[in-house]
N, CA, C and O atoms as a CHARMM CRD file, in Angstrom:
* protein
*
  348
    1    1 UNK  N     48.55900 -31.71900  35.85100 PROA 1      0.00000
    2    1 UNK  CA    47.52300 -32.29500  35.01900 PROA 1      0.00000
    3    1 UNK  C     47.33500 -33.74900  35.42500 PROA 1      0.00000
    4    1 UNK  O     48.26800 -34.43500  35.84300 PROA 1      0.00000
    5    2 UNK  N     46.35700 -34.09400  35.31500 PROA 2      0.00000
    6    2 UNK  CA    45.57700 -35.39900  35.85100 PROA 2      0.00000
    7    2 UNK  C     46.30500 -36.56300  34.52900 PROA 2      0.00000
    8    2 UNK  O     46.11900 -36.44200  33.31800 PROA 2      0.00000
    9    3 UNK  N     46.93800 -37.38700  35.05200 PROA 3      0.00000
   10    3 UNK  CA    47.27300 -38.42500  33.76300 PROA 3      0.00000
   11    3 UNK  C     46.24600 -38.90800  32.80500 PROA 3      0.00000
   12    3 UNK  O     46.40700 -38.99300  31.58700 PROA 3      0.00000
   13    4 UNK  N     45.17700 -39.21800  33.47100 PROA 4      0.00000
   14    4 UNK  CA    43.84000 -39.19500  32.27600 PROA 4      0.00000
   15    4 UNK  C     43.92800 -38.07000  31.33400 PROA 4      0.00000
   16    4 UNK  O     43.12100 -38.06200  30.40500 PROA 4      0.00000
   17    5 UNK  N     44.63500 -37.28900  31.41700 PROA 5      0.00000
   18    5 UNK  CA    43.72400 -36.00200  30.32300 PROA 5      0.00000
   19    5 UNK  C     44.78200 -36.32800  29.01700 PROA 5      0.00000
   20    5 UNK  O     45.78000 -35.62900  28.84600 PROA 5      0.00000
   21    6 UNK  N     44.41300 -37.58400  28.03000 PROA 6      0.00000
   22    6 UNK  CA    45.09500 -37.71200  27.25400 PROA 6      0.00000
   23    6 UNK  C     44.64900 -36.82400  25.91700 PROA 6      0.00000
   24    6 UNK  O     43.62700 -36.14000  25.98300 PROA 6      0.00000
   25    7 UNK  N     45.39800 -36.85400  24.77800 PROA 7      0.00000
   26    7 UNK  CA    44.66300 -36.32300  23.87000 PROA 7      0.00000
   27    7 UNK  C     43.67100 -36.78400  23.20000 PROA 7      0.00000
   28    7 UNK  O     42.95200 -36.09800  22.47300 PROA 7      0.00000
   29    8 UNK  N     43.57600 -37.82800  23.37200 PROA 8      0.00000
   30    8 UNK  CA    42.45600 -38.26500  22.81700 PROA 8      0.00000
   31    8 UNK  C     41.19800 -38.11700  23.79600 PROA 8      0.00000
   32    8 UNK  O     40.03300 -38.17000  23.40300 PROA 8      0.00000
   33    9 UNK  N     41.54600 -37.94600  24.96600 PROA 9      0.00000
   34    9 UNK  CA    40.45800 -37.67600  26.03600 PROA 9      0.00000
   35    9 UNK  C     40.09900 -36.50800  25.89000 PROA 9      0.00000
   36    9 UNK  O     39.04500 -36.04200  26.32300 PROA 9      0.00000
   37   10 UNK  N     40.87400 -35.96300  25.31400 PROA 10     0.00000
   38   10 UNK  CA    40.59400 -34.21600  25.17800 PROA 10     0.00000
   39   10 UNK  C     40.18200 -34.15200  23.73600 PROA 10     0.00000
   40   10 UNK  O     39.34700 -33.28000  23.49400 PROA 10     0.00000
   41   11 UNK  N     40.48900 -34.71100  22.96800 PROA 11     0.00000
   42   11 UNK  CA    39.85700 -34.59500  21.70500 PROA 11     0.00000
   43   11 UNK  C     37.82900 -35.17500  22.29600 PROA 11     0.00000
   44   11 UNK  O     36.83700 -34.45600  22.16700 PROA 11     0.00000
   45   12 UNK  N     37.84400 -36.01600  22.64300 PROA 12     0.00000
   46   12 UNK  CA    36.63400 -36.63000  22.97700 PROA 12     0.00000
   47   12 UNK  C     35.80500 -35.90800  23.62000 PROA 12     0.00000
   48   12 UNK  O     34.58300 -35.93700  23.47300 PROA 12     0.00000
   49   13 UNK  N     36.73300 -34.86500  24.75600 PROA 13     0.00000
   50   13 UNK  CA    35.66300 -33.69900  25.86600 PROA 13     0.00000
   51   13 UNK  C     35.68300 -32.51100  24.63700 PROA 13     0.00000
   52   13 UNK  O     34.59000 -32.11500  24.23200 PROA 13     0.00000
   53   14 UNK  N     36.88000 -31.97000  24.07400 PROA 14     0.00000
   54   14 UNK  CA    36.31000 -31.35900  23.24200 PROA 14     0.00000
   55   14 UNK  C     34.85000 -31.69200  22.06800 PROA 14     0.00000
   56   14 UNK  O     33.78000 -31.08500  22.04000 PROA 14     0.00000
   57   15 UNK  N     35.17700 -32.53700  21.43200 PROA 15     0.00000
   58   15 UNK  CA    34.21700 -32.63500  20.03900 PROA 15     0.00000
   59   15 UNK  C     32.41000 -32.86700  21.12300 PROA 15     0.00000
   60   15 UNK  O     31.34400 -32.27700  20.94400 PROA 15     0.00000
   61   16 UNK  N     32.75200 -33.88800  22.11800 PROA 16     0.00000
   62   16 UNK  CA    31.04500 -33.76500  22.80000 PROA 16     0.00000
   63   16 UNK  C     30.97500 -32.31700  23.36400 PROA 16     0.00000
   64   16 UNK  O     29.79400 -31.96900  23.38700 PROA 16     0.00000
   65   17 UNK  N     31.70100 -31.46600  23.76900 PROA 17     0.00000
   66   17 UNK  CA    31.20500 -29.67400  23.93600 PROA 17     0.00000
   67   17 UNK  C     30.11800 -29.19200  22.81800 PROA 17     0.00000
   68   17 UNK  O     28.93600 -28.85600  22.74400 PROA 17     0.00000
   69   18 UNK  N     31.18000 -29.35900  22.05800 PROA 18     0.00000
   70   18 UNK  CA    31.16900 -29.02600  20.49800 PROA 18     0.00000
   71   18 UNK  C     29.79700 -29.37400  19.96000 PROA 18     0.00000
   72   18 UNK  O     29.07500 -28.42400  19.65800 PROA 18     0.00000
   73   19 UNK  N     29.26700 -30.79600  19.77400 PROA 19     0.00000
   74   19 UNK  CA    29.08300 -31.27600  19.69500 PROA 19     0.00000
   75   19 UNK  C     27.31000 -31.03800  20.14100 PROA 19     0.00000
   76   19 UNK  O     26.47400 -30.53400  19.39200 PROA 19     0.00000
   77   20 UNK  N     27.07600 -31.51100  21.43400 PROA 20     0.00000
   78   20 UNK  CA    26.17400 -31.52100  22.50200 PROA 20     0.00000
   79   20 UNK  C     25.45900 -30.03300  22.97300 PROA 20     0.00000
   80   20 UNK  O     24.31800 -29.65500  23.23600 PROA 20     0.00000
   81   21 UNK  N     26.64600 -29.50200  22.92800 PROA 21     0.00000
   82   21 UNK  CA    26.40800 -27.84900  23.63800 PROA 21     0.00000
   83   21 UNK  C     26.25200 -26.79400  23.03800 PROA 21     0.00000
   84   21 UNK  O     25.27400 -26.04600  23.02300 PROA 21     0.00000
   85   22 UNK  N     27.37700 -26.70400  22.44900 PROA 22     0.00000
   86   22 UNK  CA    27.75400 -25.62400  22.03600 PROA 22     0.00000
   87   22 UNK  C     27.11300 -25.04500  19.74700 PROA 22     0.00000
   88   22 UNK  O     26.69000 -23.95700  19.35900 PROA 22     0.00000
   89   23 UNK  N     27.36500 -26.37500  18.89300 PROA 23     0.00000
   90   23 UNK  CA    27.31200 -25.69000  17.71700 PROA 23     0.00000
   91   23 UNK  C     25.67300 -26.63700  17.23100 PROA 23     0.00000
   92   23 UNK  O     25.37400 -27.66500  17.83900 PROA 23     0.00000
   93   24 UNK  N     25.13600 -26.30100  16.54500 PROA 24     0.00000
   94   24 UNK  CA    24.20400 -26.92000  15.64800 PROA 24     0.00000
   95   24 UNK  C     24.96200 -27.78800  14.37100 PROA 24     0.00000
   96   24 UNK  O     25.18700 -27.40100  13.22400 PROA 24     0.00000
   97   25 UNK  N     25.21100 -28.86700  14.89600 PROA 25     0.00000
   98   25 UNK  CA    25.93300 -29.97500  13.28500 PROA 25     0.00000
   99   25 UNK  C     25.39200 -31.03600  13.45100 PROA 25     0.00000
  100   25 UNK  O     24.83000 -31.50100  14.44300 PROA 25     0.00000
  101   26 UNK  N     25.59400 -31.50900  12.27500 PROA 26     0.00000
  102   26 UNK  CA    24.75900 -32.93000  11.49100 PROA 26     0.00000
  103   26 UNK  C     25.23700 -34.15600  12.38000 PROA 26     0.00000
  104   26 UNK  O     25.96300 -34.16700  13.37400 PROA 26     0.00000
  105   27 UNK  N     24.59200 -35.19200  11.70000 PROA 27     0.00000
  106   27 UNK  CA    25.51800 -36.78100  12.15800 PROA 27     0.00000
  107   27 UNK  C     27.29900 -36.75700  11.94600 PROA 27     0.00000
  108   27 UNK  O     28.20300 -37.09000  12.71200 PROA 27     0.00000
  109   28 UNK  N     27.31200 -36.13300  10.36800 PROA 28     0.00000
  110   28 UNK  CA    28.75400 -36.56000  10.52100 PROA 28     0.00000
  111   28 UNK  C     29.60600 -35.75500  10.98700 PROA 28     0.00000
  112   28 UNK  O     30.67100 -35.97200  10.41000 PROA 28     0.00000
  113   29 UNK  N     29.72300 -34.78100  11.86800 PROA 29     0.00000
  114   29 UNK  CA    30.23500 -34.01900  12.44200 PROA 29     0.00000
  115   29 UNK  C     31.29100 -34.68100  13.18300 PROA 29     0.00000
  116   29 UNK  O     30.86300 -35.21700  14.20600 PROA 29     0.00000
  117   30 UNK  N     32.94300 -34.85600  12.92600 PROA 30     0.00000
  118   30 UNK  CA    33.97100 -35.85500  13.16600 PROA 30     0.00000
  119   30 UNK  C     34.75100 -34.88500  14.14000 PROA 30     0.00000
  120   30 UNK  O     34.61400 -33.66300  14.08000 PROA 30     0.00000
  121   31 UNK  N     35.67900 -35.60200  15.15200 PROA 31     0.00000
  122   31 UNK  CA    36.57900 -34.59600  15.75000 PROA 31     0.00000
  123   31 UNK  C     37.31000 -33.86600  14.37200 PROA 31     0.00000
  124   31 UNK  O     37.51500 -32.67700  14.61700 PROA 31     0.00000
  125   32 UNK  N     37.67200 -34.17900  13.26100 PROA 32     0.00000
  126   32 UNK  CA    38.42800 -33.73000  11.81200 PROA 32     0.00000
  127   32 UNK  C     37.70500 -32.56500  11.29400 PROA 32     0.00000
  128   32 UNK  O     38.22400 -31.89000  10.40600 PROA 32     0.00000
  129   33 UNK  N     36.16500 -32.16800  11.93000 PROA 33     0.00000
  130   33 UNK  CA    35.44000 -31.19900  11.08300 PROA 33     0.00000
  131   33 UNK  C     35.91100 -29.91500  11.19900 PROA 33     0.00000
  132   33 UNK  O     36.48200 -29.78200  12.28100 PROA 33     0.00000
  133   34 UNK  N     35.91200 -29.01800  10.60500 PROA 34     0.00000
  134   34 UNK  CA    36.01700 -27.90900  10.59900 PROA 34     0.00000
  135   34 UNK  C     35.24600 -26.67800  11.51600 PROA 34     0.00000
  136   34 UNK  O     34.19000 -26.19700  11.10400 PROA 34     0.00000
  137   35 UNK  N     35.79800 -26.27000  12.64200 PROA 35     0.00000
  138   35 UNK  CA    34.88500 -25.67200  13.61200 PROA 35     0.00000
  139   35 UNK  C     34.29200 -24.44900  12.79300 PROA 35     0.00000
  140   35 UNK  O     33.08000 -24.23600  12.74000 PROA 35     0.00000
  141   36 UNK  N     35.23200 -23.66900  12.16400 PROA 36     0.00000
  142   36 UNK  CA    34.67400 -22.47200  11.76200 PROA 36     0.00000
  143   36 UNK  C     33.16400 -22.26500  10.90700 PROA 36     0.00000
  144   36 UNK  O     32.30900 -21.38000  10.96600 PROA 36     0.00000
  145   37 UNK  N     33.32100 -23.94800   9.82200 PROA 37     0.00000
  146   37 UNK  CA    32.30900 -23.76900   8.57700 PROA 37     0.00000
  147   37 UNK  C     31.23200 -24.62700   9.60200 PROA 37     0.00000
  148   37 UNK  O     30.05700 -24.63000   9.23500 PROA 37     0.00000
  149   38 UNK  N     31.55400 -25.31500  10.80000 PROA 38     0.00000
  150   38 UNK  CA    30.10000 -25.98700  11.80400 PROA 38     0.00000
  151   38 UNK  C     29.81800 -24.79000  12.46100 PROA 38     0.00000
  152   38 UNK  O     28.93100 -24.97700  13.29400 PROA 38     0.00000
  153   39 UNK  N     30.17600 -23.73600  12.43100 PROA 39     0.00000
  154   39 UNK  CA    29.42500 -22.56800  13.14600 PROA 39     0.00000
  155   39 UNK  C     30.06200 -22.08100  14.60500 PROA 39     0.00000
  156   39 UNK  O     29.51800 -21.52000  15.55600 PROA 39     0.00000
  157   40 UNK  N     31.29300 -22.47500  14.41800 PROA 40     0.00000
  158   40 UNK  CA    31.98000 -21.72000  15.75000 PROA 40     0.00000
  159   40 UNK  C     32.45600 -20.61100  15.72700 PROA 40     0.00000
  160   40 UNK  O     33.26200 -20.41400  14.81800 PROA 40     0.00000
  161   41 UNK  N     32.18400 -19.51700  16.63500 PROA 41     0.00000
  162   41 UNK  CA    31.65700 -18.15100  16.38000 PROA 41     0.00000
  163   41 UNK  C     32.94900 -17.50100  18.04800 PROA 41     0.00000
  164   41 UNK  O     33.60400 -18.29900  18.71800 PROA 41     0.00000
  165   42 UNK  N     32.94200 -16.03500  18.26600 PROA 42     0.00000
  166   42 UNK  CA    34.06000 -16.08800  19.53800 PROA 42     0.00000
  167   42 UNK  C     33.26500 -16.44000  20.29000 PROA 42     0.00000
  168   42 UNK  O     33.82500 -17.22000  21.06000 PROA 42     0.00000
  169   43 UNK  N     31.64400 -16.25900  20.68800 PROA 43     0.00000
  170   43 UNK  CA    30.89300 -16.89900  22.07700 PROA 43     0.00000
  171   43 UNK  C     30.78300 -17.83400  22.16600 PROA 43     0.00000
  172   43 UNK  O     30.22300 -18.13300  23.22100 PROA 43     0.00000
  173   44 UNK  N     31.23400 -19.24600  21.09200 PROA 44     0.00000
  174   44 UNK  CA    31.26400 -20.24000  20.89500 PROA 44     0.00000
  175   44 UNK  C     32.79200 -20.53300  22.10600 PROA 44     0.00000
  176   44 UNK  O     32.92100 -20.93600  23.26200 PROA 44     0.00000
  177   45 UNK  N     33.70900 -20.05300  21.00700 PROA 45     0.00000
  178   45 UNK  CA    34.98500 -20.59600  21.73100 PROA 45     0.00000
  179   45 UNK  C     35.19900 -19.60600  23.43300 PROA 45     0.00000
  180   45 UNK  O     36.08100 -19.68500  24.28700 PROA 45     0.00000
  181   46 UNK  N     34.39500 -19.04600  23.37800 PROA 46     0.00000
  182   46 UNK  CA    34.57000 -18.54800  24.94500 PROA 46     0.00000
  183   46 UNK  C     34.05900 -19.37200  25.90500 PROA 46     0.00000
  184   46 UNK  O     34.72100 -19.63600  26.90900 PROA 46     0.00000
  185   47 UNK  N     32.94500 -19.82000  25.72300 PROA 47     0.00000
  186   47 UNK  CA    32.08000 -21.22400  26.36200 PROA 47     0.00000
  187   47 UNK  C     32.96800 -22.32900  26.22400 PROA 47     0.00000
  188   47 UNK  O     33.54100 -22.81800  27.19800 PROA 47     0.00000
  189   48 UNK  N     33.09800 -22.71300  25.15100 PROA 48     0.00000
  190   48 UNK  CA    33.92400 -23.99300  25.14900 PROA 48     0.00000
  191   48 UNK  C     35.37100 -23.78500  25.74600 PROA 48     0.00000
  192   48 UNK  O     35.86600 -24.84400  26.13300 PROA 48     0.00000
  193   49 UNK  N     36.11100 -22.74600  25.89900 PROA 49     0.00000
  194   49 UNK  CA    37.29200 -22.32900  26.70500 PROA 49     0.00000
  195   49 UNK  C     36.54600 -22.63900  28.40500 PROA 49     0.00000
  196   49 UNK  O     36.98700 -23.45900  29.20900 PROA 49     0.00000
  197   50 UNK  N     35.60500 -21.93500  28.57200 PROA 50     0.00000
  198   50 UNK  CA    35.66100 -22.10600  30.13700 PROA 50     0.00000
  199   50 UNK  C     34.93700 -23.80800  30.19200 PROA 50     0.00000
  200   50 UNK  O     34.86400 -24.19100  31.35900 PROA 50     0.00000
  201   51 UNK  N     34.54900 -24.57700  29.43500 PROA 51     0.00000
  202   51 UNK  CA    33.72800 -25.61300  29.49200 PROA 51     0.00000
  203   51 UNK  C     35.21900 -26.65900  29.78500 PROA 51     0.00000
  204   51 UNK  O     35.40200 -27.34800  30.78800 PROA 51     0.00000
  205   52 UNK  N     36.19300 -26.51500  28.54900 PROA 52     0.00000
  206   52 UNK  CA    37.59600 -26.82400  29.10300 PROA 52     0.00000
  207   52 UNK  C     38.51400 -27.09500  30.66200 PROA 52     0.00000
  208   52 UNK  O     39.13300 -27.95700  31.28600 PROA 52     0.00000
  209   53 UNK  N     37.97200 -25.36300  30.73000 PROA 53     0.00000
  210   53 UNK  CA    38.82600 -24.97300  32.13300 PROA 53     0.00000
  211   53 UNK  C     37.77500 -25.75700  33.11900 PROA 53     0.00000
  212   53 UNK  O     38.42500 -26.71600  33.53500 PROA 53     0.00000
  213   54 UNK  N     36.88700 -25.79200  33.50500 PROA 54     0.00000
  214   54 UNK  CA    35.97200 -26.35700  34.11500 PROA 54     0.00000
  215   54 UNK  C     36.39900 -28.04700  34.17100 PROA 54     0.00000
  216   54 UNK  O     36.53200 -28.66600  35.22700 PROA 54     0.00000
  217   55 UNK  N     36.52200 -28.44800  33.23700 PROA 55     0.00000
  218   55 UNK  CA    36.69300 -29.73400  33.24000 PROA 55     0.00000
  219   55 UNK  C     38.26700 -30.82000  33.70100 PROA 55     0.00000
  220   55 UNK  O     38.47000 -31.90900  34.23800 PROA 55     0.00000
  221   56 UNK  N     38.98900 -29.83600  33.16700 PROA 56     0.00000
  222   56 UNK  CA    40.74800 -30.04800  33.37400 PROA 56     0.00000
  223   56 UNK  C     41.32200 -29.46200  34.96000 PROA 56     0.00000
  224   56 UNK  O     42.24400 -29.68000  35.74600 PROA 56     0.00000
  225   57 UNK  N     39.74300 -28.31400  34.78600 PROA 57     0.00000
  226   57 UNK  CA    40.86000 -27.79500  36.22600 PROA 57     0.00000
  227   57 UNK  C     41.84300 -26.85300  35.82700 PROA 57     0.00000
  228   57 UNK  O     42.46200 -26.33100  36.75500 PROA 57     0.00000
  229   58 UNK  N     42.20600 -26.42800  34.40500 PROA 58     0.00000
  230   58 UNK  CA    43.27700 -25.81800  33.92500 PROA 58     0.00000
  231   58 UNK  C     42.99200 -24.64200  33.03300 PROA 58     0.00000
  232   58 UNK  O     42.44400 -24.75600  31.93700 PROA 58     0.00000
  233   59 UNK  N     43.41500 -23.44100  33.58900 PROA 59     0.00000
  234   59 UNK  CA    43.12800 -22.22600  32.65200 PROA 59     0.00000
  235   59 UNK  C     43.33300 -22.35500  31.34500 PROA 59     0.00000
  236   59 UNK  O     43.35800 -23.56600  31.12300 PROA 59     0.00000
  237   60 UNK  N     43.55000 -21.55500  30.02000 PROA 60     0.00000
  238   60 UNK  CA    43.45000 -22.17100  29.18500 PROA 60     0.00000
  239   60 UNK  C     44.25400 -21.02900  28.67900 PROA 60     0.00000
  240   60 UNK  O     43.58200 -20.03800  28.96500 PROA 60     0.00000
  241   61 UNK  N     45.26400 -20.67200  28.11900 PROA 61     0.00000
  242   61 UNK  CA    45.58000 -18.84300  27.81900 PROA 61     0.00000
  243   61 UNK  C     44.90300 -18.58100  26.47900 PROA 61     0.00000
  244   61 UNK  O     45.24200 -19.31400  25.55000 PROA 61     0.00000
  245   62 UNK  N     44.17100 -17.82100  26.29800 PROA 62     0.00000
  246   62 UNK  CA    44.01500 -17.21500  25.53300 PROA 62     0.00000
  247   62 UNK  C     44.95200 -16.83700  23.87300 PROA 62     0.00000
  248   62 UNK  O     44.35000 -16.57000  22.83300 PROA 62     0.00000
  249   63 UNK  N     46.29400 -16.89600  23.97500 PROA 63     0.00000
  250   63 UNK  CA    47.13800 -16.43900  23.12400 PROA 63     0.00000
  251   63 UNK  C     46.61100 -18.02500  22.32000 PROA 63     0.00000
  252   63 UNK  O     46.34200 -18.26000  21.14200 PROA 63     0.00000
  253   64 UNK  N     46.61500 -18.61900  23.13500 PROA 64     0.00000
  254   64 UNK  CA    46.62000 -20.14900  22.11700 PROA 64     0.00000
  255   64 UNK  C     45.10200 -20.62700  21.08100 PROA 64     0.00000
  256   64 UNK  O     44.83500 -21.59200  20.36600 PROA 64     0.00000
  257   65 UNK  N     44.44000 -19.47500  21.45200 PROA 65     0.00000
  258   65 UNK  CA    43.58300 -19.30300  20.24900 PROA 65     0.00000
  259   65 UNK  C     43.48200 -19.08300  19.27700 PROA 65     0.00000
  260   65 UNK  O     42.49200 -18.44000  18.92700 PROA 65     0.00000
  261   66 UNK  N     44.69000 -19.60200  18.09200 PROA 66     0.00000
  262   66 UNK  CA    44.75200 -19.06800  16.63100 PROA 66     0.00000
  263   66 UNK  C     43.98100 -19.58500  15.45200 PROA 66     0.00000
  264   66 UNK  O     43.18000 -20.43300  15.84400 PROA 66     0.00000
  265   67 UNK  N     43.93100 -19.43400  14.42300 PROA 67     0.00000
  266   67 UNK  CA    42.66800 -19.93400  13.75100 PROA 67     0.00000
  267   67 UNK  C     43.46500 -21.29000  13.32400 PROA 67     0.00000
  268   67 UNK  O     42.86700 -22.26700  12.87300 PROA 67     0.00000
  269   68 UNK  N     44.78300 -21.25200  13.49900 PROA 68     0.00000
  270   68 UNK  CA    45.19900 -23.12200  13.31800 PROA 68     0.00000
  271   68 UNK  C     44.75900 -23.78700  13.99300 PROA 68     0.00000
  272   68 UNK  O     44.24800 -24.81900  13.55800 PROA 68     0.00000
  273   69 UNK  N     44.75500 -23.47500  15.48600 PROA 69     0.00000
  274   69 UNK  CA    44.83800 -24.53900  16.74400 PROA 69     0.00000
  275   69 UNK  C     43.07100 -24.87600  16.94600 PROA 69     0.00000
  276   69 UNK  O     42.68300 -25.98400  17.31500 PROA 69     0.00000
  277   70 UNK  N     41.92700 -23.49000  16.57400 PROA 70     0.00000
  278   70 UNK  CA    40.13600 -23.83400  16.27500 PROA 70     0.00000
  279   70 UNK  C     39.86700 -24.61500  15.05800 PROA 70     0.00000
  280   70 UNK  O     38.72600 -24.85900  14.66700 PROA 70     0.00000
  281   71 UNK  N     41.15300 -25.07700  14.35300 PROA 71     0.00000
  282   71 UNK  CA    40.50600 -25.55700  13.10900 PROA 71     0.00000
  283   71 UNK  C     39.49000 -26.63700  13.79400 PROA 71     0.00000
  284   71 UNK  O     38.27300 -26.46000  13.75600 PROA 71     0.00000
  285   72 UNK  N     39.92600 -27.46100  14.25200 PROA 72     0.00000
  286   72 UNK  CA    39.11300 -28.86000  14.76200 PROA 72     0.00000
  287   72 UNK  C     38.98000 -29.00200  15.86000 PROA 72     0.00000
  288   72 UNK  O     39.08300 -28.02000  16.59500 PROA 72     0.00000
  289   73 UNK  N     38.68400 -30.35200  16.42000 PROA 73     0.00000
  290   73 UNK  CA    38.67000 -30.70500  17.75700 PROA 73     0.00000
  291   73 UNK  C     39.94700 -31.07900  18.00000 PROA 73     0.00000
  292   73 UNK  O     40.80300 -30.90100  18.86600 PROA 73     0.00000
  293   74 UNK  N     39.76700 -31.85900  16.60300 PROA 74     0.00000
  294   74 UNK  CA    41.49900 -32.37300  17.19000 PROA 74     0.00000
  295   74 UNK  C     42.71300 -31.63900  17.04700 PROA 74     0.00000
  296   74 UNK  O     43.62900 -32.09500  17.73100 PROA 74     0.00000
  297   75 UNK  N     43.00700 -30.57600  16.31700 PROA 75     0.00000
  298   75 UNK  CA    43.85600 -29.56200  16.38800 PROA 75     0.00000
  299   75 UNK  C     43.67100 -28.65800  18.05200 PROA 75     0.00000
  300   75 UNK  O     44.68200 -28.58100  18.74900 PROA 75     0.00000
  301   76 UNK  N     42.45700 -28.08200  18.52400 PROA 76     0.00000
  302   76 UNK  CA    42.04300 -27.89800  19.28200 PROA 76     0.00000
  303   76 UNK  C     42.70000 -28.46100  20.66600 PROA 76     0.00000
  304   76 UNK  O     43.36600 -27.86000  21.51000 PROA 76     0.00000
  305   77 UNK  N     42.27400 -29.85800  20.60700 PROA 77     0.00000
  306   77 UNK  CA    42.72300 -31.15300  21.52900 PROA 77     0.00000
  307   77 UNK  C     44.25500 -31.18800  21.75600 PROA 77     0.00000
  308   77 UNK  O     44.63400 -31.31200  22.92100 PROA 77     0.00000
  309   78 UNK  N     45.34700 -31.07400  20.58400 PROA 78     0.00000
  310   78 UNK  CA    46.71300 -31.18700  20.81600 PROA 78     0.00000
  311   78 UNK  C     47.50800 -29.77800  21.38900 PROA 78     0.00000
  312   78 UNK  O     48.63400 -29.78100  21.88700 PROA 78     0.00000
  313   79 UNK  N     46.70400 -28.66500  21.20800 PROA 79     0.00000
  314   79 UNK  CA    46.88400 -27.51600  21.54100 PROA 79     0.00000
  315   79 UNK  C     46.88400 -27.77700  23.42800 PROA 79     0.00000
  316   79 UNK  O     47.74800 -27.74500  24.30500 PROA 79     0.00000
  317   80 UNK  N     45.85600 -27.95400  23.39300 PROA 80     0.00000
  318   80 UNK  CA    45.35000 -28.19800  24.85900 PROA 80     0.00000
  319   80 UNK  C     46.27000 -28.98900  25.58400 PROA 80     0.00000
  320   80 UNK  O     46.97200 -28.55300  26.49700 PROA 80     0.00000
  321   81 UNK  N     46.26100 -30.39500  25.09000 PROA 81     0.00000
  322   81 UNK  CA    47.37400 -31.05300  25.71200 PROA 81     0.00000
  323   81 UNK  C     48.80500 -30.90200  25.85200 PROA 81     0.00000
  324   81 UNK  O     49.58400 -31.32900  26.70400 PROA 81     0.00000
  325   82 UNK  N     48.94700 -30.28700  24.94900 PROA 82     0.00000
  326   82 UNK  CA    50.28000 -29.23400  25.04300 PROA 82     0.00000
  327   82 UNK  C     50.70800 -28.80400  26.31800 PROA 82     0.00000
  328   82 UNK  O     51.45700 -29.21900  27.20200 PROA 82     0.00000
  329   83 UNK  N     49.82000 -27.61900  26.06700 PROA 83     0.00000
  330   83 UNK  CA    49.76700 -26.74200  26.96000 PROA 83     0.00000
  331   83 UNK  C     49.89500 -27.17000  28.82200 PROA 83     0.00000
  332   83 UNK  O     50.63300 -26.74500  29.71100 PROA 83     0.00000
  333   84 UNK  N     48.78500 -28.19600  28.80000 PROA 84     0.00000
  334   84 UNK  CA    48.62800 -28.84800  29.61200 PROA 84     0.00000
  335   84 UNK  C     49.67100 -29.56500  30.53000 PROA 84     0.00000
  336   84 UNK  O     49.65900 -29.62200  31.75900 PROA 84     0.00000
  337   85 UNK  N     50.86700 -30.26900  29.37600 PROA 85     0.00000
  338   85 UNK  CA    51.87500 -31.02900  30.12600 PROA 85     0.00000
  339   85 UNK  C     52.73200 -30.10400  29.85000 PROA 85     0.00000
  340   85 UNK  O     53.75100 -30.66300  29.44600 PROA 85     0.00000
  341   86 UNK  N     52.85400 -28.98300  29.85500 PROA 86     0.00000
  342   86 UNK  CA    53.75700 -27.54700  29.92300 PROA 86     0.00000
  343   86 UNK  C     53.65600 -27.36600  31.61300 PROA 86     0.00000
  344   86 UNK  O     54.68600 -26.83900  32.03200 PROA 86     0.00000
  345   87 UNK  N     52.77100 -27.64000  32.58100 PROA 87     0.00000
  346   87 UNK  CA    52.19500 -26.91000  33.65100 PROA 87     0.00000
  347   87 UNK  C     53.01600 -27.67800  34.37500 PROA 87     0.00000
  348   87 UNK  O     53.04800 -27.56400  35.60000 PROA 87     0.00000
């Protein structure tokens, strides 16, 4: 993993996916929001999984998709980075 890919860098590539691409949400839409009730759906998190992998360079497993780790960006984000300095 690239030393840039901090969590907060990953909180930041996550929530602009999120954000930009992927869900329909308001102004206050915070890395803290709730993905499920902003409209993240599985074709949601399948896009934003490869939008991830695309960006890190780093597969992403699948198992680590639980409805704890989609709550947010930033739950999302620490999952990732996890994972990440696991490799």
């Amino acid at each position: 993993m690239p030393p840039d890919w901090t969590h907060d860098r990953l909180t930041e590539l996550i929530h602009k996916i999120l954000r930009d691409d992927l869900l329909e949400v308001s102004g206050d839409f915070t890395p803290a929001s709730n993905l499920i009730e902003a409209g993240l759906d599985s074709l949601a998190v399948t896009q934003l999984m490869l939008s991830i992998e695309e960006s890190t360079g780093v597969w992403v497993d699948e198992s680590l998709l639980t409805p704890e780790n989609l709550k947010s960006s930033l739950s999302l984000a620490a999952c990732v980075h996890e994972h990440l300095n696991r490799r």
